[in-house]
C-alpha positions as CSV (number, residue, x, y, z in Angstrom):
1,X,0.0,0.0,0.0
2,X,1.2,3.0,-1.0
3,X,2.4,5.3,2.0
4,X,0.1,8.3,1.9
5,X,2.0,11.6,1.3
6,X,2.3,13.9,4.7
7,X,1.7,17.6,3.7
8,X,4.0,20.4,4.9
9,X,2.1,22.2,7.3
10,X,2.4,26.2,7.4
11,X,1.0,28.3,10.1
12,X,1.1,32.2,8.7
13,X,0.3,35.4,9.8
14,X,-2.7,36.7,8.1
15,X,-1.1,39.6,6.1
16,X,0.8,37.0,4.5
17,X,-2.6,36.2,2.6
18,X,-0.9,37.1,-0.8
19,X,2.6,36.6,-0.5
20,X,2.3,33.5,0.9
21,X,0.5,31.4,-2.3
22,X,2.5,32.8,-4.3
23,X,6.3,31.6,-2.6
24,X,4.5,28.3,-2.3
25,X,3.7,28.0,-5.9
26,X,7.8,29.1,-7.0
27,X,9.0,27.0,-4.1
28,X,7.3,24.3,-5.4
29,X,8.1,24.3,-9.2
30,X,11.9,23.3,-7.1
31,X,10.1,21.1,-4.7
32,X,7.1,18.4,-5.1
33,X,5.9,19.1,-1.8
34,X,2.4,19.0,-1.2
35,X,1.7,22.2,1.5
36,X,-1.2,23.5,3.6
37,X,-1.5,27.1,4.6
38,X,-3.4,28.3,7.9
39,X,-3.7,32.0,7.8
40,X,-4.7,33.5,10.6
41,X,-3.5,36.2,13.7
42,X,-0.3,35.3,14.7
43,X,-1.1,35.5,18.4
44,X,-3.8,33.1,18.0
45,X,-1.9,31.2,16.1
46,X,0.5,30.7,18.3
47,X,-1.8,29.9,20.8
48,X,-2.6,26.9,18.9
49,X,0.8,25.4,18.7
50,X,1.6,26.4,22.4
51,X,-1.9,23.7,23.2
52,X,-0.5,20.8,20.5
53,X,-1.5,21.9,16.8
54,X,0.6,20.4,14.1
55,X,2.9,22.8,11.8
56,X,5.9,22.5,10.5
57,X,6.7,26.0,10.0
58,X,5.4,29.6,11.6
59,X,5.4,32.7,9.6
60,X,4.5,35.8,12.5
61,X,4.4,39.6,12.1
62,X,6.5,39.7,14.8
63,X,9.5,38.4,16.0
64,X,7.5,38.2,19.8
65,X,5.6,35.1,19.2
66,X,8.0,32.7,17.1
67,X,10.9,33.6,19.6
68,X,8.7,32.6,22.6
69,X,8.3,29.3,21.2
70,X,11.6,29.0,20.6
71,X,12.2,29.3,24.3
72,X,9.8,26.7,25.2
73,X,11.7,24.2,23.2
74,X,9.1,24.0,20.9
75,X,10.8,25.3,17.6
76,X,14.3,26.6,16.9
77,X,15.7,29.9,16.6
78,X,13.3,32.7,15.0
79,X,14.3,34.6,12.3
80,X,13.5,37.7,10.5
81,X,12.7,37.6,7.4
82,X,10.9,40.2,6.0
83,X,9.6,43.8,7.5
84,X,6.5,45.8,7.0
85,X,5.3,48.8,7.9
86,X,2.4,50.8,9.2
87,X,0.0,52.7,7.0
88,X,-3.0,54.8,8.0
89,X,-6.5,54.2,5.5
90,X,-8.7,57.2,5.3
91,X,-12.2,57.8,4.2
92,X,-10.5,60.4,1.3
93,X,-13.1,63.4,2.2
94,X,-11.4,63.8,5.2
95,X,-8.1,65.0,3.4
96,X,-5.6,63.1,5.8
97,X,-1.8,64.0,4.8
98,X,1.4,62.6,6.7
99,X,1.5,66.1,7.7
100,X,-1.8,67.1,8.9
101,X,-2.2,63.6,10.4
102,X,-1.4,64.2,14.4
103,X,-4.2,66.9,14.3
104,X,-6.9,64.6,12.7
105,X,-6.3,61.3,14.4
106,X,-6.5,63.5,18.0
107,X,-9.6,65.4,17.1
108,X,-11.6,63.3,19.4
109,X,-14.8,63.1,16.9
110,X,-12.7,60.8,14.6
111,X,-13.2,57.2,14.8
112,X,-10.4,55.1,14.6
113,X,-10.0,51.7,14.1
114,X,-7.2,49.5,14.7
115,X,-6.3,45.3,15.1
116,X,-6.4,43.2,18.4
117,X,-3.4,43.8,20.4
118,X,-2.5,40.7,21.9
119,X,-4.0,38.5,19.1
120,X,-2.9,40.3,16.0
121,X,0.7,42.0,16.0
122,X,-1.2,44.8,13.6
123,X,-2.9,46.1,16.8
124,X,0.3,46.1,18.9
125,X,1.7,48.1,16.4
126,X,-0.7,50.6,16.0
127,X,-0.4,50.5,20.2
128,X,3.1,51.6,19.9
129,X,2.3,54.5,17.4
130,X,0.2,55.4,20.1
131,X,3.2,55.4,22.5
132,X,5.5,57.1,20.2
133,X,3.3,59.9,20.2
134,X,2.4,60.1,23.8
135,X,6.2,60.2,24.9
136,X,6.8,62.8,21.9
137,X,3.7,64.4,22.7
138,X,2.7,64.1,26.1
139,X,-1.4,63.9,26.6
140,X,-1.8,63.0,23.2
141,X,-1.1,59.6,22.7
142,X,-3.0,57.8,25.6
143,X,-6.2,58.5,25.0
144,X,-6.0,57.2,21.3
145,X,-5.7,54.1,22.9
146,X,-9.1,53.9,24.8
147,X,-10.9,55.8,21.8
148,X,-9.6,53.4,19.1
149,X,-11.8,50.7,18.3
150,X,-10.2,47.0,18.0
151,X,-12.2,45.9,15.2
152,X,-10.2,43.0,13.3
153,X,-7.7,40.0,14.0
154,X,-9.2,38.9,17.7
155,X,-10.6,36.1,19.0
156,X,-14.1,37.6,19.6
157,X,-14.2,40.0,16.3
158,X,-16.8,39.6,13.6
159,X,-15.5,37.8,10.4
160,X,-14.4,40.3,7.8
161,X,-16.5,39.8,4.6
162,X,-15.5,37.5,1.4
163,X,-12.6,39.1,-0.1
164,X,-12.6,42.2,2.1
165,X,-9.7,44.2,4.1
166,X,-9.7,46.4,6.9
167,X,-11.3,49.3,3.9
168,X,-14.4,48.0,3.9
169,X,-14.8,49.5,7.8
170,X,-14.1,52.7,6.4
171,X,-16.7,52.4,3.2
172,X,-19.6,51.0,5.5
173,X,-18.9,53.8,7.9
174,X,-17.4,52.2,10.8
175,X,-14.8,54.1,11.3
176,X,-13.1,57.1,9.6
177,X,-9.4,55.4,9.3
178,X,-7.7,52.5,9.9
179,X,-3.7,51.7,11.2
180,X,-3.0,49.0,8.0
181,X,0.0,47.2,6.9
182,X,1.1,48.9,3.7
183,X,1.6,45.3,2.3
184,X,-2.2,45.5,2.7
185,X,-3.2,49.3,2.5
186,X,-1.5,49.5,-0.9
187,X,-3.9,47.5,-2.7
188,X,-6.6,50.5,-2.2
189,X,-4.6,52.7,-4.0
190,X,-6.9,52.5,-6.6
191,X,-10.1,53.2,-4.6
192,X,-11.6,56.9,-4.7
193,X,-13.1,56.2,-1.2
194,X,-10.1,55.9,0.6
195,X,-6.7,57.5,0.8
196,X,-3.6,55.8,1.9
197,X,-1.3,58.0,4.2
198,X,2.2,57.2,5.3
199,X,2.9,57.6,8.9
200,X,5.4,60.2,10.0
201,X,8.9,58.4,10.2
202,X,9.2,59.5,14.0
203,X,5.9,57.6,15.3
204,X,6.6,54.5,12.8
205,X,7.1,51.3,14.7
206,X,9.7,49.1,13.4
207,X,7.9,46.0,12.0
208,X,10.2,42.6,11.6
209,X,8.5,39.5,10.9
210,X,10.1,36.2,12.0
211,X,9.6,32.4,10.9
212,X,10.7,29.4,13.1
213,X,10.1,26.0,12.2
214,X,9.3,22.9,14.2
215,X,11.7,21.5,16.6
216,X,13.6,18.2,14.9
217,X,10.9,18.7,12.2
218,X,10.9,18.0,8.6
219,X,13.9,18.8,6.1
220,X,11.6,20.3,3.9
221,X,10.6,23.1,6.3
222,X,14.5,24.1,6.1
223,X,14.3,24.5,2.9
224,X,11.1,25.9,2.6
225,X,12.8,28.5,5.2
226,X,15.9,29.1,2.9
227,X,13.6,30.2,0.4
228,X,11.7,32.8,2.0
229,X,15.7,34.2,2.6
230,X,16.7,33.8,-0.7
231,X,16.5,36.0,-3.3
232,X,14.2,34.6,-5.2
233,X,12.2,34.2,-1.5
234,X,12.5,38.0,-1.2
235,X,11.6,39.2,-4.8
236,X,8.0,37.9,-4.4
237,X,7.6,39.3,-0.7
238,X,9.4,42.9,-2.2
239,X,6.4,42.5,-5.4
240,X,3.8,42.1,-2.6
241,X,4.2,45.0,-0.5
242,X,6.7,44.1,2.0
243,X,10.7,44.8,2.7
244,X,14.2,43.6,2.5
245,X,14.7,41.1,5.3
């Protein structure tokens, strides 16, 4: 009887939701390995393999959560391999500019929405533009935190509809902007409802993401590894938004 073939089993942050098909589909014109993908937060996700889920490898939007399994002996050494940044989505009537932007987000009749801190890296990051702010700006940056509105990404938030991002909060009215990854906000370039704003360099978090793979695991999660840090690896990640390792 024919041994049945074992699929390679990827756990990836959510933002990866692009990038991710298509390094499988080059690494596998060098590799016949059959591969699943879980997208997903990369808190929860690693809440999963912390209570016994499968994977082979972990692809996080932080360095945080692969590295703390690495400390539990559960994976081996994290590594960055890409970065990413922060973007701000705006309902475009409201005019937002990188320079006009500290006195809209803090005009308290703006609603902002953000990720889950804790669950999804996304809202710790927009967290600590928050904090930037506050220790720049003293009184400004704490109160964004109990105003913005943790909308996407957790355990307890509402699914985000078919084929939808974090704009469709801003086009059904839920908010008037959204902290984004740029790997994400850039694909609503296009879109005369909402205007993508770069966040001032001096209250831009640094964003790493890092990949670990199962402890004693499978050969072909090494390789699979290697070629998110080659340079074929980091061509497709640069075409879809991110940067350099």
């Amino acid at each position: 009887m024919t041994k049945p073939v074992q699929l390679l089993s990827i756990l990836s942050a959510g933002s990866m939701r692009y990038a991710f098909p298509a390094i499988i589909a080059a690494f596998g014109e060098l590799n016949d390995i059959p591969i699943s993908l879980t997208l997903g937060p990369a808190g929860l996700l690693r809440e999963r393999i912390e209570a016994g889920e499968h994977f082979d490898l972990f692809a996080s939007a932080n360095m945080a959560h692969p590295r703390h399994l690495a400390a539990q002996g559960i994976s081996d050494e994290a590594i960055c391999f890409t970065r990413n940044r922060l973007c701000v989505l705006a309902r475009s009537d409201l005019g937002l500019t990188t320079a006009n932007l500290l006195d809209v987000i803090t005009d308290p009749r703006i609603k902002i929405g953000i990720s889950t801190p804790g669950d999804d890296p996304s809202g710790d990051y927009a967290f600590e533009v928050f904090e930037l702010l506050e220790a720049k700006r003293p009184g400004l940056g704490e109160p964004l935190k109990s105003r913005a509105r943790q909308l996407v990404g957790g355990r307890n938030s509402p699914p985000t509809p078919p084929g939808k991002g974090a704009g469709w909060l801003i086009v059904d009215g839920e908010v008037d902007l959204f902290l984004s990854y740029y790997s994400n906000g850039r694909l609503l370039k296009s879109d005369p409802a909402i205007s993508v704003v770069a966040l001032p360099e001096e209250f831009s978090p640094s964003i790493e993401y890092g990949v670990t793979i199962r402890k004693d695991g499978r050969t072909e999660a090494e390789q699979l590894r290697d070629f998110l840090l080659s340079s074929d690896g980091q061509r497709i990640l640069a075409q879809n938004g991110f940067e350099p390792a």
